[in-house]
C-alpha positions as CSV (number, residue, x, y, z in Angstrom):
1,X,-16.2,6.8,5.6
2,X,-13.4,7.1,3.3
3,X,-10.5,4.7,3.5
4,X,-7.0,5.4,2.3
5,X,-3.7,4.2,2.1
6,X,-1.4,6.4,3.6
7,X,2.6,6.4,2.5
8,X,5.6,7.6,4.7
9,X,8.9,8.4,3.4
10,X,12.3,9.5,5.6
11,X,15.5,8.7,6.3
12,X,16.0,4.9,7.3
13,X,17.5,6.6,10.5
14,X,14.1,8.4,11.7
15,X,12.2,5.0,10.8
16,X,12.1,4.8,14.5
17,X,10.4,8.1,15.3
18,X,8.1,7.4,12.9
19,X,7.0,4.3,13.6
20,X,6.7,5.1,17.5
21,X,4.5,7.9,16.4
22,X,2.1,6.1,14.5
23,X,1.9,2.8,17.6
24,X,1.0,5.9,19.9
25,X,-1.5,7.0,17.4
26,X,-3.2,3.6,16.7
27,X,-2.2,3.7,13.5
28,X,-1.1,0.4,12.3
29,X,2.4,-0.2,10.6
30,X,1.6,-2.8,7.4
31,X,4.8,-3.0,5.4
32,X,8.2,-1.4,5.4
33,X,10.5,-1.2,2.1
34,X,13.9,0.5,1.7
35,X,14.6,3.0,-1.2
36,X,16.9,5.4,-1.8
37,X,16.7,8.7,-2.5
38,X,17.4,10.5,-6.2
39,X,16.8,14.0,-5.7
40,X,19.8,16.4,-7.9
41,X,22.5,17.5,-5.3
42,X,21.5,21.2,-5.5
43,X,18.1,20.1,-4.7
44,X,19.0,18.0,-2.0
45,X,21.2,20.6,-0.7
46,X,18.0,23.5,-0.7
47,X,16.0,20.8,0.9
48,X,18.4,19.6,4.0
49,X,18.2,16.4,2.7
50,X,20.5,13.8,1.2
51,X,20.7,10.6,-1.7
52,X,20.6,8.2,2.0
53,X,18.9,5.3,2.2
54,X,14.7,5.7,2.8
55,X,12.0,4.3,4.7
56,X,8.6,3.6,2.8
57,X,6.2,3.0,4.9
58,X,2.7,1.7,4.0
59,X,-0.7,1.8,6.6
60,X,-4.3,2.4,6.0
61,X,-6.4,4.9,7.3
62,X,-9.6,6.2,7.5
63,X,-10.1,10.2,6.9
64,X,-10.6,11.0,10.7
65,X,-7.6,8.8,11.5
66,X,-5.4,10.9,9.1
67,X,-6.7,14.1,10.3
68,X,-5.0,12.9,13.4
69,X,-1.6,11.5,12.7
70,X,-1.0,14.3,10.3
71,X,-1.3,16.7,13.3
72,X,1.1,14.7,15.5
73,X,3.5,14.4,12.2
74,X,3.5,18.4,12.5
75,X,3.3,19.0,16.0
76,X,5.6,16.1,17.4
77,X,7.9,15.3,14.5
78,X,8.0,18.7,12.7
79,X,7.6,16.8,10.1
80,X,7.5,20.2,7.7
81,X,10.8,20.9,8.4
82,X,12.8,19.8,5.2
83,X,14.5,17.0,5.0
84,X,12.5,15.8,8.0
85,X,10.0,13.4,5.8
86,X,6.8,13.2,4.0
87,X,3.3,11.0,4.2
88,X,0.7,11.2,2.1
89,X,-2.4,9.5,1.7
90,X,-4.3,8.0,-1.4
91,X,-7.9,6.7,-1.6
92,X,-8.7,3.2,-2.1
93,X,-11.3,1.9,-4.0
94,X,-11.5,-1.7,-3.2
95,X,-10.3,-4.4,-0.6
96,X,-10.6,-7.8,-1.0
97,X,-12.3,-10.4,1.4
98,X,-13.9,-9.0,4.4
99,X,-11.5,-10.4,7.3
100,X,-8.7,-8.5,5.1
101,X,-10.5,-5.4,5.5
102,X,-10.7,-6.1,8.9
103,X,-7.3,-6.7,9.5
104,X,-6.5,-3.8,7.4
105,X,-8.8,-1.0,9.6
106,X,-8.5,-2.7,12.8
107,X,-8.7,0.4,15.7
108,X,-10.3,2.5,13.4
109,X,-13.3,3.8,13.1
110,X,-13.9,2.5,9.8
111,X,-17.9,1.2,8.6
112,X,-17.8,-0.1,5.4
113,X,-19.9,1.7,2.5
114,X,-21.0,1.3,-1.2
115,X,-17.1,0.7,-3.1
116,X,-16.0,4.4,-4.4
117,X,-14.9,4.9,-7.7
118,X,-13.3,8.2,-8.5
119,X,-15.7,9.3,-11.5
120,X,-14.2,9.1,-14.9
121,X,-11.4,6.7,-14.3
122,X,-10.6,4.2,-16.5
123,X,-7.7,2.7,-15.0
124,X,-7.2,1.1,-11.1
125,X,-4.0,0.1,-9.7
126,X,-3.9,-3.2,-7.8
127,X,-1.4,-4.0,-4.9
128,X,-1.4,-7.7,-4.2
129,X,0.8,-8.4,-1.5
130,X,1.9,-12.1,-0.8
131,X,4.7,-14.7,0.7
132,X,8.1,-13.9,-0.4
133,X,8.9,-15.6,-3.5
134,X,5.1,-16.4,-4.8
135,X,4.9,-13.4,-7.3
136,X,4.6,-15.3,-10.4
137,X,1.2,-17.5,-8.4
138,X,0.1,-13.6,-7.6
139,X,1.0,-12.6,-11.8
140,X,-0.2,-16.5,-13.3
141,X,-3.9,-15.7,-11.3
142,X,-3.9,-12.2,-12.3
143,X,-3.8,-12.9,-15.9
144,X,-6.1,-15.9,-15.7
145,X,-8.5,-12.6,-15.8
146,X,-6.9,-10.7,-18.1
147,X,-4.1,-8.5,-16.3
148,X,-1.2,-8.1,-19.3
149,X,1.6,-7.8,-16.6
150,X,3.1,-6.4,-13.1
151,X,5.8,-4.6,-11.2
152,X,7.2,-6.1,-8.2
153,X,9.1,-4.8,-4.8
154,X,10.5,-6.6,-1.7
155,X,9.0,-5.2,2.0
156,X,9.1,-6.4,5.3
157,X,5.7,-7.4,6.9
158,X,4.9,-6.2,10.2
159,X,1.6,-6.2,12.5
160,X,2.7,-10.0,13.4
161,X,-0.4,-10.7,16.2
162,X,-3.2,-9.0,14.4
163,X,-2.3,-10.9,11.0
164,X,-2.3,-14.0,12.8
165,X,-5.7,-13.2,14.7
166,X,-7.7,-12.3,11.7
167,X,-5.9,-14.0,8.2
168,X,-4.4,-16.7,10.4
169,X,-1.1,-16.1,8.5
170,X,2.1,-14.5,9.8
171,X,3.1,-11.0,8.3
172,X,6.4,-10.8,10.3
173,X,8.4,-12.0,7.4
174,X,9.9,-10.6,3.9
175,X,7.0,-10.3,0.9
176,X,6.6,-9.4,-2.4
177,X,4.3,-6.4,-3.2
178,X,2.9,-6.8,-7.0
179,X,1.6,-3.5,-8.5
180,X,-0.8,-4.3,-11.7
181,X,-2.5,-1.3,-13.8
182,X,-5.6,-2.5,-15.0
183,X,-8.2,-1.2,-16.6
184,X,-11.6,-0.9,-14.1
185,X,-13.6,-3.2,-16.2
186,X,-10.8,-5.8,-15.3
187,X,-10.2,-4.9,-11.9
188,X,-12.7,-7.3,-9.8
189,X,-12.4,-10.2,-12.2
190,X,-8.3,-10.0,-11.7
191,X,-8.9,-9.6,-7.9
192,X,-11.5,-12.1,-7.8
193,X,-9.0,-14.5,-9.3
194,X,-5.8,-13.6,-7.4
195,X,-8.5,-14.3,-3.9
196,X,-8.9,-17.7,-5.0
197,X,-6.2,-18.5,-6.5
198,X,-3.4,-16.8,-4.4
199,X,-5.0,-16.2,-1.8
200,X,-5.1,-17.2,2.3
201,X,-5.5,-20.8,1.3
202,X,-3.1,-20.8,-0.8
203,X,1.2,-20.8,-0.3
204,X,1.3,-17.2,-1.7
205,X,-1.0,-15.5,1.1
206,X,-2.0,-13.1,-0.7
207,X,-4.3,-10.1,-0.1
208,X,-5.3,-7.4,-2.9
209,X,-6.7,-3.7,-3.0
210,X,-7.1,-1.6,-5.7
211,X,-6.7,2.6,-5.9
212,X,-7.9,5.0,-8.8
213,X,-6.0,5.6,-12.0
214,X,-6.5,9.6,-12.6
215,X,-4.6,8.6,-16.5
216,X,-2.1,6.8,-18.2
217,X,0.5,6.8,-20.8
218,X,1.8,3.8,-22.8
219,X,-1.2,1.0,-22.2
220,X,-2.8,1.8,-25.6
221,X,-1.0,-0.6,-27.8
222,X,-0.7,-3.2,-25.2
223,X,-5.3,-3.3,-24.5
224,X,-5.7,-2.9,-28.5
225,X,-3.7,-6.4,-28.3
């Protein structure tokens, strides 16, 4: 069964709605960010929406799970209507440590399979996402194994009693999110090395997954060096 990672974005003020939605649902809330919208003003304008400050929210999901929520989105939170929000899902390709993956599909329906590979990529994007403040551990372990460099954001963890019940770690407070582009013969050798040495044992917390890399643009130089 396919496993994704599913992305909701709206209007801080409907963070709420949304996130009633998806506890009614079983879908579990992960991590919530803030972001602001940058649409042009005639845009905006055709669209019922405005440059306010945004939710992101981040879950997983299965396929069947999805196929669910997406039908409540419409049904209960018109969720069509402009301006109202968007989610949108994206496959994953890896997860690392089993007790992560079980924390990560936990309520779902989810049996674990062969690791999928979208055919013809080259490229994976990894997510770490660790204590607040342990980025550069997450960055220093990453290129141990050969990752050049990374992007990070600020979220707040949520799903405090199931993080505590499987990673024995709380997620109820601020953490950094690292995003590293890597190519796939890197990928399990960078997240091999951020499990051990960022990982649970470790100060930083930290748990990885990766998702395909259809292309890229501007990598070239920096893998010839």
């Amino acid at each position: 069964m396919e496993l994704y990672l599913m992305v909701t974005i709206t209007d801080k003020q409907r963070l709420t709605d949304f996130v009633s939605l998806y506890k009614d649902a079983g879908v579990p809330v992960h991590y919530i960010t803030i972001g602001r919208g940058t649409a042009g003003t005639d845009l905006l304008s055709a669209i019922g929406n405005s440059g306010i400050a945004k939710a992101i929210v981040f879950s997983f999901v299965t396929g069947e799970t999805w196929a669910a929520v997406s039908r409540s989105l419409r049904r209960e939170l018109r969720i069509d209507v402009p301006g109202t929000g968007i989610a949108f899902t994206v496959p994953l390709s890896s997860i690392g440590g089993k007790r992560e993956l079980a924390f990560l599909t936990e309520g779902q329906n989810y049996e674990k399979g062969e690791e999928s590979e979208m055919k013809g990529t080259e490229h994976e994007l990894l997510i770490s996402i660790a204590a607040q403040g342990t980025s550069d551990l997450v960055m220093d372990a990453a290129k141990k194994a050969g990752a050049s460099g990374g992007t990070v954001i600020h979220a707040k963890g949520t799903g405090q009693e199931q993080a505590e019940r499987f990673l024995g770690i709380s997620l109820a407070d601020e953490k950094d999110i690292i995003f590293i582009v890597t190519p796939t013969a890197k990928k399990n050798a960078i997240m091999r090395s951020v499990m051990e040495n960022a990982g649970k044992t470790t100060v930083a917390k930290a748990i990885v997954f990766s998702l395909p890399v259809t292309d890229t643009a501007g990598l070239r130089l920096t893998e010839e060096i």
